[in-house]
C-alpha positions in Angstrom: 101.0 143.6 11.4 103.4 142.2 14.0 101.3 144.2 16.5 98.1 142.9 15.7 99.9 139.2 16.3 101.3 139.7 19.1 98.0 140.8 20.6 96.2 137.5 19.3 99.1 135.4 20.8 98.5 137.1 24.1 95.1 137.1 24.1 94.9 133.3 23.0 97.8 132.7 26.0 95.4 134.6 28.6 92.2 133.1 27.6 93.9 129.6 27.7 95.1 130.5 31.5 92.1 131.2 32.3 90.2 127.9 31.3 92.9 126.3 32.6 92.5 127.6 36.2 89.5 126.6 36.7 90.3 122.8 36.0 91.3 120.4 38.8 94.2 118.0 38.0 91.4 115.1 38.9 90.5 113.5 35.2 89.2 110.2 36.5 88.4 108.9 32.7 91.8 109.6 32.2 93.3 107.8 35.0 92.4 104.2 34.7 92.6 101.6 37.4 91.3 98.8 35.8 91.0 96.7 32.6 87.6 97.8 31.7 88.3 101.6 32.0 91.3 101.3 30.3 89.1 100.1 26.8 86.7 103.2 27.3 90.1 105.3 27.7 91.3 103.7 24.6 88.0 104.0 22.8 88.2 107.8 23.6 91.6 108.9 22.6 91.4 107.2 19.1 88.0 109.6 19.3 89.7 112.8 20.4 92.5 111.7 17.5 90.2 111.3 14.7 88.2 114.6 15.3 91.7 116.6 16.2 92.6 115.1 12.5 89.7 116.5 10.8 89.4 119.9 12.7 93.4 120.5 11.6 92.5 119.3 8.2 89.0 121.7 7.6 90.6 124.5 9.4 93.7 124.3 7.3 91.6 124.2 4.2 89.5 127.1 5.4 92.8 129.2 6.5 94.3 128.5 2.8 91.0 128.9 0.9 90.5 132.5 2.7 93.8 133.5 1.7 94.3 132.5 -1.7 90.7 133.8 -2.9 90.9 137.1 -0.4 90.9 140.3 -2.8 93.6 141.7 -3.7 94.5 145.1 -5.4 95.3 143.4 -9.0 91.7 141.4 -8.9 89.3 144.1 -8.1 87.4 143.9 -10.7 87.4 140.4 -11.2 84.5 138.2 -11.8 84.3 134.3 -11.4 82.7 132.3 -14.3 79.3 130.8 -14.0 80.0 127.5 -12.6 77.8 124.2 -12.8 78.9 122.3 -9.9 81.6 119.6 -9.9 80.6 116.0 -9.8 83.8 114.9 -8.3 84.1 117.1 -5.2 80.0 116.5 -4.8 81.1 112.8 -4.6 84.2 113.4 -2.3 83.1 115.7 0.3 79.6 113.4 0.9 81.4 110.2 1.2 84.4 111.5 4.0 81.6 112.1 6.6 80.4 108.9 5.9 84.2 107.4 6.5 84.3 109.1 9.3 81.3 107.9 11.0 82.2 104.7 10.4 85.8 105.1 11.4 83.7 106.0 15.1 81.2 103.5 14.9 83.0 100.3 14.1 85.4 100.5 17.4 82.9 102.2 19.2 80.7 98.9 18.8 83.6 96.5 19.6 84.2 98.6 22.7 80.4 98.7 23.7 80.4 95.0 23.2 83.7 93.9 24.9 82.9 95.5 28.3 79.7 93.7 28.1 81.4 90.7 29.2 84.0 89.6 31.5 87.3 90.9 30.7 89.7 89.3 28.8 92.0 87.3 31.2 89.8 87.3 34.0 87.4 84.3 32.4 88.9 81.2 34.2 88.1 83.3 37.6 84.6 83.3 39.3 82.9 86.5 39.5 81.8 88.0 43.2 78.1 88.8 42.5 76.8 92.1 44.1 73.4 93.4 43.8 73.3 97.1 43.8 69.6 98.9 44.4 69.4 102.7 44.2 67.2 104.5 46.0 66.8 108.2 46.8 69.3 109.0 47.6 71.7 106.0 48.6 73.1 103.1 46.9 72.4 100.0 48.3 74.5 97.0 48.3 73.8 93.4 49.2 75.9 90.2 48.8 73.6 87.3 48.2 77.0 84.4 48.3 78.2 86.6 51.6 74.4 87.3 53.0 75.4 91.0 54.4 74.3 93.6 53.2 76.0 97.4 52.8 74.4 101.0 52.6 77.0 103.8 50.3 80.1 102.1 50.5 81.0 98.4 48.5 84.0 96.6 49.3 85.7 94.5 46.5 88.4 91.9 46.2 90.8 93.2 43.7 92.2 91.5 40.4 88.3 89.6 40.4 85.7 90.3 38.0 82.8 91.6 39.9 79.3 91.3 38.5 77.0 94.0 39.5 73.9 93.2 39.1 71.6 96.2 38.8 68.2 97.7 39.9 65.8 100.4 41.3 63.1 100.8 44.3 61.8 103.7 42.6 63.4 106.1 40.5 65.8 105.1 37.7 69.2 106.2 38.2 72.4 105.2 36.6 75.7 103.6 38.8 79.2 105.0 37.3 82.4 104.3 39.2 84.8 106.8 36.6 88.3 104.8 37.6 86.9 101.3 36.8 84.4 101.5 34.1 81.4 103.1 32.3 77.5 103.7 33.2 74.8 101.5 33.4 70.7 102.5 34.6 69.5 101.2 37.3 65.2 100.7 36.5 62.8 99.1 39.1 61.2 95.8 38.1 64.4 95.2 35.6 68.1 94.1 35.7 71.2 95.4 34.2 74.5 94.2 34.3 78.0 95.7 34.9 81.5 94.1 35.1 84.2 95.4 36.8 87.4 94.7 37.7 90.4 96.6 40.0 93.9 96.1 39.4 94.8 96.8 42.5 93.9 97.5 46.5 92.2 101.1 46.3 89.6 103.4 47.0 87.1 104.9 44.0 84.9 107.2 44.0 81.2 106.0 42.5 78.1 108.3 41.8 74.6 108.5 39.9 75.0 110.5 36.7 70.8 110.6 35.7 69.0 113.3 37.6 66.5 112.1 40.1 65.6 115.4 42.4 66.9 117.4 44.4 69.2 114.9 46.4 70.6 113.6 43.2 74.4 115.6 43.8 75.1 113.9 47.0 73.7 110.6 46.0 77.6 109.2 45.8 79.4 106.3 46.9 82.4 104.8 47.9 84.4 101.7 45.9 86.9 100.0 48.3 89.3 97.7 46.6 91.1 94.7 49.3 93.6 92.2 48.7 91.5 88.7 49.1 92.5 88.3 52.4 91.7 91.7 53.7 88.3 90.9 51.7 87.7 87.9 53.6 88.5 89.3 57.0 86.2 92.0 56.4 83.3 89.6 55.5 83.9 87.9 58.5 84.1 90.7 60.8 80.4 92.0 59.1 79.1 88.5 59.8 80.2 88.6 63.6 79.6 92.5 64.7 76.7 93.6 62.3 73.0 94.3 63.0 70.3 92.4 61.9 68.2 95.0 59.3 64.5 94.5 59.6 61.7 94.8 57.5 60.7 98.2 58.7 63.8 100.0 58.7 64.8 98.8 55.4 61.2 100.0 54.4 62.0 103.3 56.2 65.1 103.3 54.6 64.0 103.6 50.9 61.9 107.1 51.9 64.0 110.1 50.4 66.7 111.0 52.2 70.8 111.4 52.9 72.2 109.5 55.7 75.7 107.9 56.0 77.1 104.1 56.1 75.0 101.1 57.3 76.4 97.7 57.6 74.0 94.5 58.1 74.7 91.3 58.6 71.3 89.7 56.4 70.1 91.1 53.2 67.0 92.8 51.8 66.9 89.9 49.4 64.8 88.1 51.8 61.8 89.8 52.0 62.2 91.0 48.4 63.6 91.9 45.4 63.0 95.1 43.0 64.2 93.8 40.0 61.0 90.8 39.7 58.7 92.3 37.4 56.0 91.4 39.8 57.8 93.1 42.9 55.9 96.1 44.3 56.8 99.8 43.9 58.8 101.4 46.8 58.1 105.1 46.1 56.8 107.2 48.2 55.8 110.5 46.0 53.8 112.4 49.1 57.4 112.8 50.7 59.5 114.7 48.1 59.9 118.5 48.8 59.3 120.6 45.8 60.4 123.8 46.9 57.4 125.9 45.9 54.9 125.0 48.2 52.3 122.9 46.1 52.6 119.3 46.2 51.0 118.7 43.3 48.8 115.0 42.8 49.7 112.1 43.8 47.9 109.6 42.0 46.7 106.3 43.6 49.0 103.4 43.2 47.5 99.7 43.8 51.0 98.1 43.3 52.5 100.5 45.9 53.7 98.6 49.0 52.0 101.1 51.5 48.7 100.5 49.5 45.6 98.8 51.2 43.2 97.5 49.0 39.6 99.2 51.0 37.7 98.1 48.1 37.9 94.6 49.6 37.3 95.9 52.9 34.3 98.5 52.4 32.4 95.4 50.1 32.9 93.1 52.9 31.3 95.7 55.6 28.0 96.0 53.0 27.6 92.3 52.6 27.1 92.5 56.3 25.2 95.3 56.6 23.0 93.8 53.9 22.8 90.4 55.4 21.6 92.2 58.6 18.8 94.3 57.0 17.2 91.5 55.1 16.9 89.4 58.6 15.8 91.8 61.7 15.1 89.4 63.7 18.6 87.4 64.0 18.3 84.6 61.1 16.8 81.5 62.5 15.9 82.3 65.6 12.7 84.0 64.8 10.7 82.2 67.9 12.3 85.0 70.0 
């Protein structure tokens, strides 16, 4: 018997080693550097609490039940009576789920709720508005106060709310930054919002977490948290030493692909903006890779922006080729 113990402690010891190997030390959601994150982290360990309480509490019961009812030498021959059910434990053991769902759901609501809006302490303080619009693959960031625009990498004041405002040129993806907050999609011809807020000067790692092909791993970002007055240089430093984007390369721009930083000094806002219902699409289907050598169909898009409407064109031609075969002879001038 001691044996056969001391072989389950070892084996439960190695097996835990060698989960634990594998791990980084790197829990983002754990490590919270803002008011915001710090709710979801709350909201989570009451959740890993609650469901450690009722694992203990069924595997307890389980590890007693086995136990007392295993058979035993003086029992072998016994046999239960018939029973009928019991209307008290039919009662109990159908309403503790139910507590137990709504011990999850009531401060998972408040929590979903709360982070909604601006955090608490931070409402007598304007927000910095940033537009963020995903492409694939690359985050795109524009400043519509500031009027400069940024390409994988966002620079925030800290201890400010900052209101993201969210959409998509094509595909729908969703903008998490782990250290300051949760997810929110990103859609074309839609907007979502997201507060944030840094405690302090930093740099955080954001990503998309909703599969959008095959450049979806790399499509990450960068979260750089200034004191105001770093903020405010930086601003001014964009305004004076950035490019001007242009229409074209920020339509070449959305086509898939992986590039690095980009820094403008005017915004994509100008020309237009994804999140108006009425905007066009910016996908561009006929350039995505497969992998298996069959593009598939691409079907024809009249809101695309690379669309040309040859309807109009082709009707125009046969109203003149018409007009020309009902009059040989030039219109009016038939004394020729």
């Amino acid at each position: 018997m001691k044996k056969s113990k001391l072989f389950l402690v070892s084996l439960t010891s190695i097996i835990t080693v060698l989960l634990l190997s594998g791990c980084e030390n790197n829990m983002v959601v754990f490590n919270p550097e803002g008011p915001i994150a710090r709710q979801i982290l709350e909201l989570i360990n009451f959740s890993i609490a609650l469901l450690l309480l009722v694992t203990v509490v069924v595997f307890g019961l389980f590890a007693f039940i086995v136990w007392k009812y295993r058979e035993r030498k003086d029992n072998l021959d016994y046999e239960p009576p018939e029973e009928h059910g019991s209307t008290a434990l039919e009662i109990i053991w159908t309403v503790i789920p139910i507590l137990i769902i709504v011990a999850l759901t009531i401060p998972t609501v408040k929590t979903i709720y709360a982070i909604d809006e601006i955090p608490k302490g931070y409402e007598d303080k304007k927000p910095l508005v940033i537009n963020v619009t995903s492409a694939d693959w690359k985050w795109i960031f524009s400043y519509p106060e500031q009027g400069i625009e940024t390409v994988n990498y966002v620079n925030i004041p800290e201890d400010r709310p900052i209101d993201f405002k969210l959409t998509s040129a094509g595909t729908m993806q969703s903008f998490w930054v782990p250290a300051l907050g949760g997810q929110k999609y990103s859609m074309a011809h839609a907007e979502t919002q997201l507060y944030l807020v840094a405690d302090n000067p930093g740099s955080f790692v954001g990503r998309n977490t909703n599969f959008n092909g095959q450049g979806y791993a790399g499509m990450e970002f960068e979260v750089l948290s200034q004191t105001q007055e770093d903020f405010d240089q930086w601003i001014k430093d964009v305004k004076e030493t950035a490019p001007k984007m242009t229409l074209e390369e920020y339509e070449k721009m959305l086509e898939p692909s992986h590039f690095g930083r980009k820094t403008f000094s005017n915004s994509h806002l100008e020309w237009v903006d994804h999140s108006d219902p009425h905007s066009k699409n910016y996908t561009n289907p006929e350039l995505y890779d497969r992998g298996h050598g069959w593009p598939g169909k691409i079907f024809e898009d009249k809101n695309n922006y690379k669309y040309k409407n040859t309807d109009s064109n082709n009707s125009e031609t046969m109203n003149q080729k018409d007009s020309e075969a009902e009059d040989p002879n030039g219109g009016g001038h038939s004394g020729h």
